[in-house]
C-alpha positions as CSV (number, residue, x, y, z in Angstrom):
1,X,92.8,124.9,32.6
2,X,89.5,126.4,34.6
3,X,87.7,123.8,36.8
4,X,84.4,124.3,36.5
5,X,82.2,126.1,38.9
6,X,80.1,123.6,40.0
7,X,82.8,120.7,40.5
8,X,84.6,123.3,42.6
9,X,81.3,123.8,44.7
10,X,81.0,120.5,45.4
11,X,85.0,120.1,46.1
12,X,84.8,122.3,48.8
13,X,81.4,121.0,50.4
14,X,82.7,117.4,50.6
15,X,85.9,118.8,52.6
16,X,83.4,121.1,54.7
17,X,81.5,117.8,54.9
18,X,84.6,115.2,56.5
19,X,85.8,118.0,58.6
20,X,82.5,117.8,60.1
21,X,82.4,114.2,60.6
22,X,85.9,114.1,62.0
23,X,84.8,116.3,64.5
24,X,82.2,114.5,65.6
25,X,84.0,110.9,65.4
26,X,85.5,109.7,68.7
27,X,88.9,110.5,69.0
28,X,91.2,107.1,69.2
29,X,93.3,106.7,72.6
30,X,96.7,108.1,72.3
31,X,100.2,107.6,73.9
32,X,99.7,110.9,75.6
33,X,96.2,109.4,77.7
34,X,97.1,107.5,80.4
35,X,95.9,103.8,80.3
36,X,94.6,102.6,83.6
37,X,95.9,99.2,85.1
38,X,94.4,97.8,87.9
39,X,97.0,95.4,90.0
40,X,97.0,93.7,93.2
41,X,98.6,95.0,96.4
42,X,99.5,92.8,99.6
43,X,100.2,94.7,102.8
44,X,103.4,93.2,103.2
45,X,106.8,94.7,102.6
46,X,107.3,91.8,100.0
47,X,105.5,94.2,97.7
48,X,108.5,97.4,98.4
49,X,109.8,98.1,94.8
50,X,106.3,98.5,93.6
51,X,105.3,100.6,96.4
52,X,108.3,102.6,96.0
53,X,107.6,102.8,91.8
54,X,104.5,103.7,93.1
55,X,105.5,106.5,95.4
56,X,108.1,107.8,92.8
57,X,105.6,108.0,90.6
58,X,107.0,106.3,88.1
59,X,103.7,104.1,86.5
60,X,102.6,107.8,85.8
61,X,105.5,108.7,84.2
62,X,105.2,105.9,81.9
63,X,101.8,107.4,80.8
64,X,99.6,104.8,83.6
65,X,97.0,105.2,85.9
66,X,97.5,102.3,88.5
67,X,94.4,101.2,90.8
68,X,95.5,99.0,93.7
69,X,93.4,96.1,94.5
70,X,94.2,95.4,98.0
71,X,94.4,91.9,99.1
72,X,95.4,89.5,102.3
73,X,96.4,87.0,100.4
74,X,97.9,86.3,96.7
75,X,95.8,83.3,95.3
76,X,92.6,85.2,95.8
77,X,93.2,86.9,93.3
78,X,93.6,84.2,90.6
79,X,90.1,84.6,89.6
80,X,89.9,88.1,88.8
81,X,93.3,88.1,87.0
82,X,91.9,84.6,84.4
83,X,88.4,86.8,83.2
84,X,90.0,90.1,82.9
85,X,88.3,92.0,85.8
86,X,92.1,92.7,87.3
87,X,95.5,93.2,84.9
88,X,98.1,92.2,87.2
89,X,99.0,90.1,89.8
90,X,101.7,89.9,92.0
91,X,102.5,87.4,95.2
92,X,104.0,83.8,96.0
93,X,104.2,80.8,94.0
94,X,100.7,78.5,94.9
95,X,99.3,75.3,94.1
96,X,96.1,77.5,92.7
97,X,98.1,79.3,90.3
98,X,99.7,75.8,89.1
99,X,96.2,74.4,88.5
100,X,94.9,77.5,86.7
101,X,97.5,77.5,84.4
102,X,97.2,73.9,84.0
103,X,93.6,74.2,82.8
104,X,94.4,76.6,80.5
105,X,94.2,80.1,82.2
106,X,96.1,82.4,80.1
107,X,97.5,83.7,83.5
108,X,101.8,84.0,83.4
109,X,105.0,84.4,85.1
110,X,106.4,87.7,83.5
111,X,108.9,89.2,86.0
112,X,110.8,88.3,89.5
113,X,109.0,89.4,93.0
114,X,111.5,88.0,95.0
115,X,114.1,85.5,95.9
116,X,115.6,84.0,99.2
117,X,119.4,84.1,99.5
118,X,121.6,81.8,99.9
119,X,122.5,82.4,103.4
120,X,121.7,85.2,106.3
121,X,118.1,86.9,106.9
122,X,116.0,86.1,104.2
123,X,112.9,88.6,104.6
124,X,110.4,87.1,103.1
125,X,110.5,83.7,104.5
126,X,111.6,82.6,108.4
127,X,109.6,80.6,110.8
128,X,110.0,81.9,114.5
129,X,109.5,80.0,117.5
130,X,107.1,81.7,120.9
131,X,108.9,82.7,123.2
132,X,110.4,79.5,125.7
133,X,109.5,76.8,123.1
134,X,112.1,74.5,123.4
135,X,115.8,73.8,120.9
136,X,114.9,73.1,117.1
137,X,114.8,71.0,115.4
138,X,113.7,68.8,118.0
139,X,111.1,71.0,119.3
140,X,109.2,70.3,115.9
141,X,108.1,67.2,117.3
142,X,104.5,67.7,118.0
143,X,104.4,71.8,117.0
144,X,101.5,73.5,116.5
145,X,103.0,75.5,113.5
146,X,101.2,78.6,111.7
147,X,101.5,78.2,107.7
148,X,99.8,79.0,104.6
149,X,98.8,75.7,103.1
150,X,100.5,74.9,99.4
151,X,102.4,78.0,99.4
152,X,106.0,78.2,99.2
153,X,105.5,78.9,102.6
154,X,104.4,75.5,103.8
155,X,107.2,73.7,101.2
156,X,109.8,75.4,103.4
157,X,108.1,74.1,106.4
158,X,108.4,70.0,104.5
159,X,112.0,70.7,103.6
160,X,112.7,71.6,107.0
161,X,111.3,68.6,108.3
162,X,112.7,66.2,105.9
163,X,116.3,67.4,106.5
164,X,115.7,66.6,110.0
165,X,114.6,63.5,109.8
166,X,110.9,64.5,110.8
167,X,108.0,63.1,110.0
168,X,105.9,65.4,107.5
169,X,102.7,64.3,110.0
170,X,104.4,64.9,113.0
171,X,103.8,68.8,113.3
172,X,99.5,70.2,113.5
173,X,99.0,72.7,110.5
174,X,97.3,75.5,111.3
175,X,96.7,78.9,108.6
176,X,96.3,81.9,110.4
177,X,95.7,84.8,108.9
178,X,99.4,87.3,108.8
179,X,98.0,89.6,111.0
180,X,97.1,87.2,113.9
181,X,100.5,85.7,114.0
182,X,102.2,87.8,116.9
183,X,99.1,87.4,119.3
184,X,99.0,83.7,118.3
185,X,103.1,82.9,119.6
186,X,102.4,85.8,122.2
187,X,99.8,83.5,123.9
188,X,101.2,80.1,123.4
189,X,98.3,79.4,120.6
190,X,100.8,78.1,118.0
191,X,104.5,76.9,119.0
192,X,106.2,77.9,115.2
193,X,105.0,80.6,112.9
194,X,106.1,80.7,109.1
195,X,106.6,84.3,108.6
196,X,107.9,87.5,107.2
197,X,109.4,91.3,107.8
198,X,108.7,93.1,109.4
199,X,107.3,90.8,112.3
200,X,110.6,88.9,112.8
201,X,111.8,92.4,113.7
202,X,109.4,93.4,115.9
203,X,109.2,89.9,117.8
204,X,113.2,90.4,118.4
205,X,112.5,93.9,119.4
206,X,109.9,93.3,121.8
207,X,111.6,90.0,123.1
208,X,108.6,88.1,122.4
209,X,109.9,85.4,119.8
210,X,112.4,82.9,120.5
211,X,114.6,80.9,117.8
212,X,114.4,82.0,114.2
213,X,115.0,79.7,111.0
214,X,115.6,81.6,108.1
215,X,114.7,80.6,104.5
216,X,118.2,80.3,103.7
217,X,118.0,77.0,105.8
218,X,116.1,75.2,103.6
219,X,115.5,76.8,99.7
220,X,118.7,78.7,99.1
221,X,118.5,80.6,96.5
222,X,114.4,80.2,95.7
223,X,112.2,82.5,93.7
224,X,109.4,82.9,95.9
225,X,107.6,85.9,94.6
226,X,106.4,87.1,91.2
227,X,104.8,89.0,89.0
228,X,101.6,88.3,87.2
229,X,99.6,89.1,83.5
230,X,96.5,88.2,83.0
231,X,95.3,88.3,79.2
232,X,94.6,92.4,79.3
233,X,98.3,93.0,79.5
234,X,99.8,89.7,78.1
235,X,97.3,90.3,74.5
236,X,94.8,92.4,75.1
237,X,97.4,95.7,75.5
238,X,100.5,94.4,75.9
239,X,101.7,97.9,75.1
240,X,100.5,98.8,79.2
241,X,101.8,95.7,80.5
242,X,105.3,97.0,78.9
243,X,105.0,100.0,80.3
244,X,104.3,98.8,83.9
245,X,107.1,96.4,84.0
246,X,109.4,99.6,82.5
247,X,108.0,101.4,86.1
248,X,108.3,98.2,88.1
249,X,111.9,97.6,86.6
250,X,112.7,101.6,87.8
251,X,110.9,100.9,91.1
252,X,113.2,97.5,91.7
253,X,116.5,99.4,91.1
254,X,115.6,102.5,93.5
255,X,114.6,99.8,95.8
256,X,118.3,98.0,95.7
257,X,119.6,101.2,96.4
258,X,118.3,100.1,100.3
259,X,117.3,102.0,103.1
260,X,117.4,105.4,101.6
261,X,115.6,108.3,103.8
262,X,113.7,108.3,100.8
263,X,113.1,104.5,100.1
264,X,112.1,104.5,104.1
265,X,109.9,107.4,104.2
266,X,108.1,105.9,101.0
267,X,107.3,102.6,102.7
268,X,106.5,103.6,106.1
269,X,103.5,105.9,104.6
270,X,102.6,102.8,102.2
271,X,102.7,100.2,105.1
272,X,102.1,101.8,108.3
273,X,104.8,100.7,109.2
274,X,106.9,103.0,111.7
275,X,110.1,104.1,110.2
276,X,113.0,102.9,113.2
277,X,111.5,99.4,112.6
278,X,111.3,99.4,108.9
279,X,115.5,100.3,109.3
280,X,115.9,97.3,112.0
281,X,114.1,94.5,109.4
282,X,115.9,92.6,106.5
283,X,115.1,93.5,103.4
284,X,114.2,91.1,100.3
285,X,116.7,90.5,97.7
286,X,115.4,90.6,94.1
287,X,116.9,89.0,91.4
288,X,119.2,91.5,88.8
289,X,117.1,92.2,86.1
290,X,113.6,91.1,87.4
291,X,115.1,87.4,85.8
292,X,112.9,84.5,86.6
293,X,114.5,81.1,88.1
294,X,112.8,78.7,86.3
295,X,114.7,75.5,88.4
296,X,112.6,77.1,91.8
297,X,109.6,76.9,89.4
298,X,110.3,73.4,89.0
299,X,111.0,72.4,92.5
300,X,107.8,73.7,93.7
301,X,105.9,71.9,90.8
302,X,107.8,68.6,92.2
303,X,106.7,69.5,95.7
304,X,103.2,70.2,94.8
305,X,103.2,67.2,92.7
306,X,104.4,65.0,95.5
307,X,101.3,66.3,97.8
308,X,98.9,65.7,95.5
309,X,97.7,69.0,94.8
310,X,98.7,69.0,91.3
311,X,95.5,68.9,89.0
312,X,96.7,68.3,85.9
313,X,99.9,68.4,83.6
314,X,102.1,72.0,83.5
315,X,105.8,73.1,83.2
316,X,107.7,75.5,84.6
317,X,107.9,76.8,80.7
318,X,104.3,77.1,80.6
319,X,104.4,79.1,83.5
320,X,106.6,82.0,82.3
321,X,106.6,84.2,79.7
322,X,109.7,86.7,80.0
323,X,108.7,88.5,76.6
324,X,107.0,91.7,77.9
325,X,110.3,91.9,80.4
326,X,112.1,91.5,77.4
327,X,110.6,94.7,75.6
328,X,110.2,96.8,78.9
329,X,114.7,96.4,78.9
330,X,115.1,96.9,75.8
331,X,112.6,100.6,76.0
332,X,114.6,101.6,79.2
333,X,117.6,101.1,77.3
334,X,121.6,100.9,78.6
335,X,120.0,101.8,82.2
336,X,117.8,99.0,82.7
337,X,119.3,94.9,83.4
338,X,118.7,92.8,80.6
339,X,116.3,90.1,81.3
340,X,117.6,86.6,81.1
């Protein structure tokens, strides 16, 4: 059967006609364009696996385009991360991010940053004495002591004090920033400094520190780093934030391969580091699998609790969500740790 010349005439224009207007229509992102993801960055060796995932480029290989947001200290960036204007967030557990989370900031907990060990140098966490200060703990007594307030940081100072018998009120807080810390011990301006790698190292090497108290001391075994979604990555895109955990989860594991030529060259250019010290500092253990210790979580609620700081009612539950690990495993495949 014929089809009649008009209906064909008008067959073909109405294809002519969409192929047109396809043309014209804005294409719709694919896998193949890379989605940008803007994340914070400390200056602190704290922040090595993603500097290394960085350097390896492996957030490019998993089809993102990361912008670093440079920082000088975590919680500033609590803010940005609640409205939107950053994606990821990455640092030590706060008071602030307690109390955003309590008020409802879809802010969470999605991967491991680091942990303290249960014995030896700990990396992320030691407090160091100036130089001549007299025997711990003792010496406490009346300290002026550097630390960041309602940090992990200044918990570890507390639990210090309390298994030593000393009075919380007996040391003078002071919060310097990181990069005042040697000149402060240097010139007698602070007595104890609650620190991290690599200026442990380079206070040993240069003979200008005295005793050290690691982290070990007084949290064994305490998640004190982590990383961060904000509600881009947790609902907005969560196919991003599984592709930047996939990277950060490659990034950890070259990291635990330790102080690689390559892993060494990588964080010296990062950091500024030079290289022979980088090779003399401890380096941070990270949990196996990027899993998430939900009992530190709890402790440092308790603690923060306990000072008062806490604004309102949260659990360490509410603080985690461990699904968009979950997924970034399971893409990886046999090569990646499962999350727990």
């Amino acid at each position: 059967m014929r089809t009649a010349p008009g209906r064909s005439a008008l067959a073909v224009l109405a294809v002519l006609v969409a192929l047109v207007l396809a043309c014209r229509a804005p294409r719709a992102a694919t896998s193949d364009l890379p989605r940008k993801v803007t994340a914070v960055m400390l200056p602190f060796l704290t922040f090595a696996p993603l500097i290394i995932a960085d350097e390896r480029g492996f957030f490019r290989r998993h089809g993102l385009e990361v912008e670093w947001v440079r920082l000088q200290r975590s919680p500033e960036s609590l803010p940005a991360l609640t409205d939107g204007r950053i994606d990821v967030g990455a640092g030590g557990l706060s008071a602030g991010l307690a109390n955003v989370v309590a008020r409802g900031a879809p802010i969470r907990i999605v991967a491991n940053k680091g942990t303290i060990p249960e014995s030896g140098c700990t990396a992320a966490l030691s407090m160091v004495g100036r130089r001549g200060v007299g025997p711990l703990p003792g010496s406490l007594r009346g300290a002026r002591v550097s630390v960041q307030p309602m940090l992990f940081n200044e918990m570890f100072l507390d639990r210090l004090l309390d298994r030593n018998g000393i009075a919380r009120d007996a040391v003078h807080r002071v919060d310097l920033p990181a990069g005042a810390i040697h000149e402060a011990l240097q010139k007698g301006l602070v007595d104890f400094a609650v620190t991290s790698e690599p200026r442990v190292a380079q206070g040993r090497a240069q003979g200008t520190i005295g005793p050290v108290v690691e982290g070990a001391e007084a949290l064994p075994g305490f998640d004190h780093g982590f990383i961060l979604f904000g509600p881009n990555l947790l609902t907005r895109d969560p196919e991003a934030g599984r592709r930047f955990l996939m990277a950060y989860l490659e990034g950890t594991r070259a990291y635990q391969e330790g102080k690689t030529p390559e892993n060494v060259r990588a964080l010296a250019r990062a950091t500024g580091v030079e290289e022979p010290l980088l090779e003399a500092t401890c380096w941070m253990p990270v949990r196996e699998g990027l899993a998430v210790d939900l009992d530190s979580i709890r402790q440092f609620l308790d603690w923060t609790r306990e000072r008062g700081a806490l604004e309102g009612s949260v659990s360490a539950e509410q603080l985690v969500d461990l699904a968009p690990l979950r997924a970034a495993a399971a893409a990886l495949g046999p090569a990646a740790r499962a999350a727990r």
